[in-house]
C-alpha positions in Angstrom: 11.1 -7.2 -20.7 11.9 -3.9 -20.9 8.5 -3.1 -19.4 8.9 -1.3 -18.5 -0.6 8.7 2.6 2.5 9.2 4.2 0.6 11.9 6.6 0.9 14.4 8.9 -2.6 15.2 8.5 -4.7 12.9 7.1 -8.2 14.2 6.5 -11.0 11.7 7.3 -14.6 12.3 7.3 -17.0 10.3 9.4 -20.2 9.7 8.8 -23.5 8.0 10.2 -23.2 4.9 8.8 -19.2 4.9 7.9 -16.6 6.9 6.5 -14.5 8.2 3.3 -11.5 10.6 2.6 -13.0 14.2 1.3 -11.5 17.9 0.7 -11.6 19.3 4.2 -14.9 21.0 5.0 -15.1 24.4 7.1 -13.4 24.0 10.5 -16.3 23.7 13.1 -15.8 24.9 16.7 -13.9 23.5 19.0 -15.5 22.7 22.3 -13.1 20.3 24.3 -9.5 20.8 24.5 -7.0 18.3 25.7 -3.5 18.9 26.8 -1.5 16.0 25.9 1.9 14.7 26.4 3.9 11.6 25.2 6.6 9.5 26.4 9.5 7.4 25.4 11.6 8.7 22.4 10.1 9.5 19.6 11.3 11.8 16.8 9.1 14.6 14.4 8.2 14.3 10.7 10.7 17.1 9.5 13.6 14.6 11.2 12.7 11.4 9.1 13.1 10.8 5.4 9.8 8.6 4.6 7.2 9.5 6.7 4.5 7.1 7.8 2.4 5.9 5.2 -1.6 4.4 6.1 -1.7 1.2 4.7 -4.9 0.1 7.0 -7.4 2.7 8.1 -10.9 1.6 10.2 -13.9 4.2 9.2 -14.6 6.7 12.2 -18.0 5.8 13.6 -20.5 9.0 13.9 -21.5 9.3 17.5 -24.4 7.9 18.6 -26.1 10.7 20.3 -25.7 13.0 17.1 -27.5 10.7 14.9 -31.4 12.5 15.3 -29.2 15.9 15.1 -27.2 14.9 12.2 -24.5 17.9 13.3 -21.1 17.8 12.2 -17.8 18.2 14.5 -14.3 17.7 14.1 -11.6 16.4 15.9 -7.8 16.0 16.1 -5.9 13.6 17.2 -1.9 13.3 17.9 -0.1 9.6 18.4 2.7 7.9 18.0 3.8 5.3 15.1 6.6 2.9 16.0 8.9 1.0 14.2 6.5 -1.9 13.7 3.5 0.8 12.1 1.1 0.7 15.0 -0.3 4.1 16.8 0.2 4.3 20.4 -0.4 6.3 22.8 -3.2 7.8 21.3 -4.9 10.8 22.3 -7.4 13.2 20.6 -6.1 17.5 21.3 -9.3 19.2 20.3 -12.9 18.1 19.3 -16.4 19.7 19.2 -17.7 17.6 21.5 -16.1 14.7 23.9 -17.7 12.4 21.7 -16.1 13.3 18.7 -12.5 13.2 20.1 -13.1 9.5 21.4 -14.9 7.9 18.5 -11.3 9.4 16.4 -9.4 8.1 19.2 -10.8 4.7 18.9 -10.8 4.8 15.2 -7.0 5.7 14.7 -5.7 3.2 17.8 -6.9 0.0 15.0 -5.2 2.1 12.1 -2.2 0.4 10.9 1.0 1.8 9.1 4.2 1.5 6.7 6.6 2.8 9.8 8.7 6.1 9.0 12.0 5.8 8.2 15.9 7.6 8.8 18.1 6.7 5.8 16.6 3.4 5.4 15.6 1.8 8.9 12.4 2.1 10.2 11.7 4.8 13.2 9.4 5.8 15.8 7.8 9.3 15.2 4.9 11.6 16.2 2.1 12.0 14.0 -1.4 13.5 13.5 -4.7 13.6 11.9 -7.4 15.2 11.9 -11.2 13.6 11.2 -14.5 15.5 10.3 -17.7 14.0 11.1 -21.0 14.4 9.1 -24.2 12.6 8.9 -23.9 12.2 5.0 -24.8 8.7 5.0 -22.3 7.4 2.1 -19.3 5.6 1.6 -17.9 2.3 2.6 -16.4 0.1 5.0 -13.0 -0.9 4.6 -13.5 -4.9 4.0 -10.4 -6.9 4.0 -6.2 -6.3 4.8 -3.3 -8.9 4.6 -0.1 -8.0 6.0 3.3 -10.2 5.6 6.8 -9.8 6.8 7.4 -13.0 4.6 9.0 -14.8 8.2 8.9 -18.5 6.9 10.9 -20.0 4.0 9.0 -21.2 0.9 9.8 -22.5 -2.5 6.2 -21.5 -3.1 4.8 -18.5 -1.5 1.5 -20.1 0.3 1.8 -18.6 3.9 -0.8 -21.5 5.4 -2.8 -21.0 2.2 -3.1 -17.3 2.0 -1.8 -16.9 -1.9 -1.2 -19.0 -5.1 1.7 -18.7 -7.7 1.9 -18.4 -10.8 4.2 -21.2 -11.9 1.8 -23.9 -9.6 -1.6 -21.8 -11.0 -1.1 -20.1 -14.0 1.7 -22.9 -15.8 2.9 -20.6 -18.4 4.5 -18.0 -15.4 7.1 -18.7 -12.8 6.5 -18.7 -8.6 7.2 -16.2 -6.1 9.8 -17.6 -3.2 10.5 -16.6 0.4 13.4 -16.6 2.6 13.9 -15.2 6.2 11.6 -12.1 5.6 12.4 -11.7 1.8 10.3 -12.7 -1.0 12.0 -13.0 -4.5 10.9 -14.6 -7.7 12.1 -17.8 -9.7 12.0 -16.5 -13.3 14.5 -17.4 -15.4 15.8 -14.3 -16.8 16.2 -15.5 -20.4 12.5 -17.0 -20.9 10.7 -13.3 -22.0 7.7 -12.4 -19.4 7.7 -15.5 -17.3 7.1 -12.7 -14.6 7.3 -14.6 -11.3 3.8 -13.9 -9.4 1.4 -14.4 -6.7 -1.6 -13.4 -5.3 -3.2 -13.4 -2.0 -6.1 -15.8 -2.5 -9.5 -15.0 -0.6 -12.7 -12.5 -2.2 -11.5 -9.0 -2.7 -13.8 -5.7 -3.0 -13.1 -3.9 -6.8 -11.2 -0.8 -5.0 -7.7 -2.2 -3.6 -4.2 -0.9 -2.2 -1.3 -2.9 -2.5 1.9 -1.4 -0.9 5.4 -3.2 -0.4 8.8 -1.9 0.7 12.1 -3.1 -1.6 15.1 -4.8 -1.2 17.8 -4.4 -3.8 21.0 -4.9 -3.8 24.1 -4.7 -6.4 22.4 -2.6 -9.2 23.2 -3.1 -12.5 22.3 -1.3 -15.4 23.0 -3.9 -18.1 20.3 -6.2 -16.1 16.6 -5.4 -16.2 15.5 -6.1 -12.3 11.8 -5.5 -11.6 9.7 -5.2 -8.6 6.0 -5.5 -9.2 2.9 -4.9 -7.3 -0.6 -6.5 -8.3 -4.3 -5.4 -8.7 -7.5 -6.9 -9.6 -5.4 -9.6 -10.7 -6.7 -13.1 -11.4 -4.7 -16.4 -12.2 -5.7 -20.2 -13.9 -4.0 -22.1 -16.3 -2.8 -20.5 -18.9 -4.0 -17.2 -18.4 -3.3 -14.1 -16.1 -5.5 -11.0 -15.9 -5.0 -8.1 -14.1 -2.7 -4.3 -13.4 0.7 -4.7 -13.2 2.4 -1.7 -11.2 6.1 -2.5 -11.7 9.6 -0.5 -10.7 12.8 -1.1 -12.0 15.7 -1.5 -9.5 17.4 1.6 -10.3 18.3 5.0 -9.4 20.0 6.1 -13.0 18.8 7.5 -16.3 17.6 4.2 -17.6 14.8 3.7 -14.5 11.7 3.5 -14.8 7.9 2.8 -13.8 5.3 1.2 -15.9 1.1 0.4 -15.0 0.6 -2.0 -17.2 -2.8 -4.6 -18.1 -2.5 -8.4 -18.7 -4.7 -9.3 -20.8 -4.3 -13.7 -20.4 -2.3 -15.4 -22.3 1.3 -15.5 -21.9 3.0 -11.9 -23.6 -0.2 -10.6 -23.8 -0.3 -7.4 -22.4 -1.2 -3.6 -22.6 0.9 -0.6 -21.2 -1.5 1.7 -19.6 1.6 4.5 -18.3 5.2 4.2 -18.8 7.7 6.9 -16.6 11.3 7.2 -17.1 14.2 8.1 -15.4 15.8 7.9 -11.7 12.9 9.4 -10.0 10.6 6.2 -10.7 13.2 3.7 -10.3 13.7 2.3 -6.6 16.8 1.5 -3.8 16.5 -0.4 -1.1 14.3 0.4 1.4 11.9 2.1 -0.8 8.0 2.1 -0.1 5.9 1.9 -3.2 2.3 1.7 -3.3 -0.6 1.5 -5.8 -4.3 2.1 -5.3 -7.2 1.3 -7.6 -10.4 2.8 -6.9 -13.5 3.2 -9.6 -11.4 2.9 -13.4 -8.3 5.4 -11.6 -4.9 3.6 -10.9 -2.6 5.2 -8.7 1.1 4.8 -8.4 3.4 6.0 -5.5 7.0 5.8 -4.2 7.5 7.1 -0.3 4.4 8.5 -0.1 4.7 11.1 -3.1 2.5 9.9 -6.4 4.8 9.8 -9.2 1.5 8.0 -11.9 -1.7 7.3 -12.5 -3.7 5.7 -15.3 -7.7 4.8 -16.2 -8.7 1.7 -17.1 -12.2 -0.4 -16.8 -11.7 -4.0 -18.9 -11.2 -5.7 -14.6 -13.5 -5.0 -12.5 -12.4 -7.5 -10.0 -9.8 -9.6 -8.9 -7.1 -9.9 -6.1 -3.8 -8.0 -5.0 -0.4 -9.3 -5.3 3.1 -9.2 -5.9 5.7 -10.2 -9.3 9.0 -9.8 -10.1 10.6 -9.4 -13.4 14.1 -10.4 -14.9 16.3 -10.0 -18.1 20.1 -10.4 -19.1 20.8 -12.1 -15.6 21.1 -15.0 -14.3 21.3 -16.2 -10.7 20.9 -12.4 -9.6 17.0 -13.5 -8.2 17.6 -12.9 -4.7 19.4 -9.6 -5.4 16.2 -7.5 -5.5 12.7 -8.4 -3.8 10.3 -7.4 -0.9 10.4 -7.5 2.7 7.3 -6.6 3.0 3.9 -6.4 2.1 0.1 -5.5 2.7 -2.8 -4.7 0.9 -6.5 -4.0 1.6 -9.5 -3.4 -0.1 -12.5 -1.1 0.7 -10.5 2.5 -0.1 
């Protein structure tokens, strides 16, 4: 149908009971200084063209033997990402107090990442980020993340039981299929919005990330290829609810990006933003991303946000992935994802 934070410093802020992103408060004083020094090769963030985007972030826990004070501190923290998206060799430069630096330390070394990336392939770089600690008692704890490379090869997407389809579950759609770490849909390309989905199964919290990187490959203009990421997305028969972020597998004029609502039935649907041109299509190797959080969805591509849109008919539901396709035929495997995660909790 024509339907239509990668971070060098990452702001967190720690409180007594758990933790949430703010505007950076004051700088408090430093009282503890590390030197610090890593090994292996490693290159910096100006080097690398996508730089390491969060996709899993545990909440700083306040220190202990602040909580009758209540006094804030910072601290900052340096580490490596490799090409897989975990931090090593972590190690915090600065804090207020010792206590600070190693609540960040162990906070950040359970972080996991979207690995940076050189012209397409994944790379291992330094990073930072610094965390502020309060004793503002709000906010909550991150509750749930699924991560897949998509390793086995399915006709339906099921990984052990971990999603459902939307051919199997909804009827009226078509499923999502993997193959050797590269999930792809089964729609027909001539049957209108038979949009091939799936959705990991489980209970989700109301604010959810969804982030998968692209594959595409011979791009055609005449051919409508989408890639589509899901939130607060529910399937049965006959009827699919939910936001629809979705790409088009193109870099020319004619690209675009749509958030878009299903509303049940088959066709049923309601755009929400629509974005044209190359900037919001996608190439290979791509990193796109969507957040809901409150009524305010959130769309980015490498770690730059290119839309967002408000919305409050779902409440609730479950992240996934789609795929959309039009004026092709046995093209499916041409475009898809090679990876995927999502959490809830933000």
């Amino acid at each position: 149908m024509h339907r239509s934070i990668s971070i060098a410093a990452l702001i967190f802020i720690a409180v007594a009971s758990s933790a949430r992103c703010i505007t950076p408060p004051q700088p408090k004083a430093v009282g503890v200084v590390h030197d610090v020094a890593f090994t292996g090769h490693f290159v910096m963030l100006f080097q690398i063209d996508v730089k390491p985007i969060p996709v899993y972030m545990k909440r700083p826990v306040y220190p202990s033997k602040f909580r009758a004070t209540g006094i804030e501190g910072t601290a900052l923290t340096k580490f490596i990402v490799d090409t897989s998206g975990l931090p090593t060799q972590v190690q915090f430069v600065n804090a207020t107090d010792e206590a600070f630096g190693l609540a960040a330390v162990e906070a950040v070394q359970q972080w996991r990442f979207s690995p940076g990336r050189k012209d397409g392939t994944p790379v291992t770089c330094l990073n930072e980020v610094s965390i502020n600690f309060s004793a503002d008692p709000t906010a909550n704890e991150t509750h749930r993340m699924y991560s897949t490379d998509f390793t086995a090869a399915e006709n339906c997407l099921s990984e052990q039981g971990n999603w459902e389809c939307g051919g199997a579950v909804g009827l009226d759609w078509t499923d999502v299929a993997t193959t050797s770490g590269h999930a792809f849909g089964l729609e027909s390309g001539d049957k209108g919005y038979d949009d091939a989905t799936a959705l990991v199964t489980g209970d989700w919290g109301p604010n959810q990330m969804a982030q998968a990187t692209v594959h595409t490959t011979r791009q055609d203009d005449s051919i409508y290829e989408e890639v589509e990421l899901r939130l607060r997305s529910t399937l049965s028969a006959h009827k699919a609810t939910g936001y629809e972020i979705l790409f088009r597998c193109a870099k020319t004029n004619k690209a675009y990006s749509d958030i878009v609502r299903w509303d049940g039935p088959l066709g049923k649907f309601t755009y929400l933003s629509h974005k044209e041109g190359a900037e919001f299509g996608v190439a290979n190797g791509d990193v796109i991303k969507a957040t809901m959080i409150g009524d305010v969805i959130t769309v980015y591509k490498n770690g730059v946000q290119i839309a967002q849109a408000s919305d409050n008919v779902f409440a609730s539901g479950r992240p996934g992935i789609g795929f959309f396709l039009e004026k092709g035929s046995r093209v499916n495997r041409d475009y898809g994802l090679t990876h995927f995660m999502a959490a809830d909790g933000l």
